[in-house]
C-alpha positions as CSV (number, residue, x, y, z in Angstrom):
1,X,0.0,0.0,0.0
2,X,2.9,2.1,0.7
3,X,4.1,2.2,-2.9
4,X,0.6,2.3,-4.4
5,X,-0.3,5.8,-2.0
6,X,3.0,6.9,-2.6
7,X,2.4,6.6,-6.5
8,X,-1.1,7.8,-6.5
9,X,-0.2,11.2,-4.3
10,X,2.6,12.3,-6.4
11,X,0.1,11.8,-9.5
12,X,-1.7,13.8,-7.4
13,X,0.9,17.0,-7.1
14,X,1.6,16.5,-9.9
15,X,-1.9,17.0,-11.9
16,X,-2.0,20.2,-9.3
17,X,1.1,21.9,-9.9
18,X,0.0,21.6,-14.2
19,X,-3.7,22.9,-13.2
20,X,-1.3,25.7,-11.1
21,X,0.4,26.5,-13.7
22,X,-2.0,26.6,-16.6
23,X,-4.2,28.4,-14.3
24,X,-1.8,31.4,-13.8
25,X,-1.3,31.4,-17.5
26,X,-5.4,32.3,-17.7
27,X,-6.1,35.3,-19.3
28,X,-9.9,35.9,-20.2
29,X,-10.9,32.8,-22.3
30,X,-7.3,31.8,-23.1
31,X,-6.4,28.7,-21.1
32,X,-9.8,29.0,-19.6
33,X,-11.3,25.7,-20.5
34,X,-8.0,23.8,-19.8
35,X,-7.8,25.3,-16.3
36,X,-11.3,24.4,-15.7
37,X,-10.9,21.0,-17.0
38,X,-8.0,20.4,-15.0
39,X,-9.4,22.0,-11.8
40,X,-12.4,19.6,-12.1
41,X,-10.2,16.5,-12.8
42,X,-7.7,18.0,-9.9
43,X,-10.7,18.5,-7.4
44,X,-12.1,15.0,-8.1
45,X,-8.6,13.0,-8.2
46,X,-7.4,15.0,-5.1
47,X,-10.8,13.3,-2.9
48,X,-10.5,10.1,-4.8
49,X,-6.5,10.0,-3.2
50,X,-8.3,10.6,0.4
51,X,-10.6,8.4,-0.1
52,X,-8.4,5.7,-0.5
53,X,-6.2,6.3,1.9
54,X,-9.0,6.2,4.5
55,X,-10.7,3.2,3.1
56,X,-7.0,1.4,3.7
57,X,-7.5,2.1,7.5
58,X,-11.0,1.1,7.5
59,X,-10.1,-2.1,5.8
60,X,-7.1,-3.2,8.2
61,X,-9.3,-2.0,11.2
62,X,-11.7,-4.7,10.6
63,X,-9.2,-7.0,10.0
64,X,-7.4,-6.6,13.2
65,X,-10.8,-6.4,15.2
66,X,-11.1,-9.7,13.6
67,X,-8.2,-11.0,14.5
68,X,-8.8,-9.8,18.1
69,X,-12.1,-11.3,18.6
70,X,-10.4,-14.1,16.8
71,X,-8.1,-14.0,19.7
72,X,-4.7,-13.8,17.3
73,X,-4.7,-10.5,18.2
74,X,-3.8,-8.4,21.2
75,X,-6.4,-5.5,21.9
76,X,-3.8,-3.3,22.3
77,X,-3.2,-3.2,18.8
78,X,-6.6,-2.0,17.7
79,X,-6.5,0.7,19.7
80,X,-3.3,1.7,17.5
81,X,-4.6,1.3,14.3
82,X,-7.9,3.3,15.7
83,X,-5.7,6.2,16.3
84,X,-4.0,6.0,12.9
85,X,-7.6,5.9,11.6
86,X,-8.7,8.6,13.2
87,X,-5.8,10.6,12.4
88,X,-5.9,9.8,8.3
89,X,-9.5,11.1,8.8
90,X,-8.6,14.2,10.2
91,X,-6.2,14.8,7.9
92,X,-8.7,13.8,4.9
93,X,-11.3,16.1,6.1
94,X,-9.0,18.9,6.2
95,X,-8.1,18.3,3.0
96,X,-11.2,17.4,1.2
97,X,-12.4,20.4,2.5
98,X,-9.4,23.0,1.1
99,X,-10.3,21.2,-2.3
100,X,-14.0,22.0,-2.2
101,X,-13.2,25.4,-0.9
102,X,-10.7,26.2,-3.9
103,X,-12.9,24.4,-6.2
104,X,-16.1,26.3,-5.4
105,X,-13.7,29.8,-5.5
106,X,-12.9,28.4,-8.8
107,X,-16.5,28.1,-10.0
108,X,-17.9,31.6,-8.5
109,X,-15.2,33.0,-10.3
110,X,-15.8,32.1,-13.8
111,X,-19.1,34.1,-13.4
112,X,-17.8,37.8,-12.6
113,X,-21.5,39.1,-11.9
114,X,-21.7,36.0,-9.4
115,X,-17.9,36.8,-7.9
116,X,-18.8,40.7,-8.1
117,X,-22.5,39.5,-6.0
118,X,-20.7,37.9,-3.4
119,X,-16.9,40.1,-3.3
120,X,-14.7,37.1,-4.3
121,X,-11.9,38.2,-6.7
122,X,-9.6,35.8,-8.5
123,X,-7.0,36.4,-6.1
124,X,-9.2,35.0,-3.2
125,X,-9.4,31.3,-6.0
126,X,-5.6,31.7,-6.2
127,X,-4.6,32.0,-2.6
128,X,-6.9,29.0,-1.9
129,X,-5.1,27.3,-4.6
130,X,-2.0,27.7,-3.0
131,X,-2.9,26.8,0.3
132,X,-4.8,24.0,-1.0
133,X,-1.5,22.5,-2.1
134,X,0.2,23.0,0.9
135,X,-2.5,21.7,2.7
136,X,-2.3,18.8,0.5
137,X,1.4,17.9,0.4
138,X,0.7,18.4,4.3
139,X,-1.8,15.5,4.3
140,X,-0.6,13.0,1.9
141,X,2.7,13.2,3.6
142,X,0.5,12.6,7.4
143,X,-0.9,9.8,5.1
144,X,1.8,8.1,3.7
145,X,3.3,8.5,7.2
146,X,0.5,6.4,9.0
147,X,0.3,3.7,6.4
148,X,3.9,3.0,6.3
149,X,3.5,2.6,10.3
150,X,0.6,1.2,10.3
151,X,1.7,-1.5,7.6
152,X,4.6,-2.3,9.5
153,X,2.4,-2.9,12.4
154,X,0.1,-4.7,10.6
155,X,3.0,-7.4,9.2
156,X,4.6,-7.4,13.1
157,X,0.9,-8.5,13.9
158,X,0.4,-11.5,11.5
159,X,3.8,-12.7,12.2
160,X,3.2,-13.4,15.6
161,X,-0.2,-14.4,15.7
162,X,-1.5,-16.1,19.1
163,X,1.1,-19.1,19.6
164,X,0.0,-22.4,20.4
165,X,-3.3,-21.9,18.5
166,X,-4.0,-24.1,16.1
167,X,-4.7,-21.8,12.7
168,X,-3.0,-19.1,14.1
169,X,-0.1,-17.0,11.9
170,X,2.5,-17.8,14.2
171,X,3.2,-21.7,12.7
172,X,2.8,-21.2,9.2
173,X,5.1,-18.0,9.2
174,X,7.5,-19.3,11.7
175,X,8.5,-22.1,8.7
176,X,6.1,-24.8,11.0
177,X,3.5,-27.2,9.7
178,X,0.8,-25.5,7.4
């Protein structure tokens, strides 16, 4: 999962820093409609990245409640990969939430009587869209941070399994009978 976060977040800054880019070479309709396009796509991919991410730490949650009820588990150890949990999701909300922030600034501004209406220049989209990133880079980097613990807690976990239970992890990965 590490390698497959890792991959899908630098996709990630990467599709922002071009919809940055394009976006500050905007002038009336020129580069318009690529900017949009790309803000769009950016918006979407940037929730879709958080998304994931979170849906890995609900995934190995139930797994290790499992495996506690299961008794191959300590209880301990959920209450670890809770906390990552609820970390990624703090992080996710933040983030989800710059994106629709910068996003909607994006919309309202492509309308000037709208933007006019409600006091929102193009400045207010493009310091958004700056902090967006940053908030972004922030997150995926808490992200990748918990999933690379969390993973290695997760393998420390199946390797030792509940000893002397028959089924458990701790025979099969220890080179024992299968």
């Amino acid at each position: 999962m590490r390698l497959i976060f890792a991959i899908l977040a630098l996709t990630d800054l990467l599709l922002l820093g071009v919809t940055a880019v394009v976006g500050l070479m905007v002038e009336h309709d020129r580069w318009f409609f690529q900017h949009f396009a790309l803000g769009v796509l950016s918006g979407i991919y940037t929730c879709f990245v958080h998304v994931v991410a979170f849906t890995y730490f609900v995934v190995v949650l139930k797994i290790v409640r499992q495996a506690v009820l299961d008794g191959s588990a300590p209880a301990a150890v959920a209450e670890e990969f809770a906390r990552d949990k609820s970390l990624a999701l703090r992080f996710a909300l933040v983030a989800v939430l710059a994106t629709l922030i910068t996003v909607g600034l994006g919309a309202l501004v492509t309308e000037p009587s709208y933007a006019a209406a409600w006091g929102v220049s193009t400045g207010w989209h493009l310091i958004a869209a700056f902090g967006f990133v940053g908030i972004n880079l922030i997150a995926f980097a808490a992200h990748f941070a918990a999933i690379d613990r969390s993973t290695a807690r997760f393998e420390r976990t199946l390797e030792r399994g509940a000893p002397g239970r028959e089924g458990s992890n701790a025979a099969t990965t220890s080179g024992g009978p299968t």
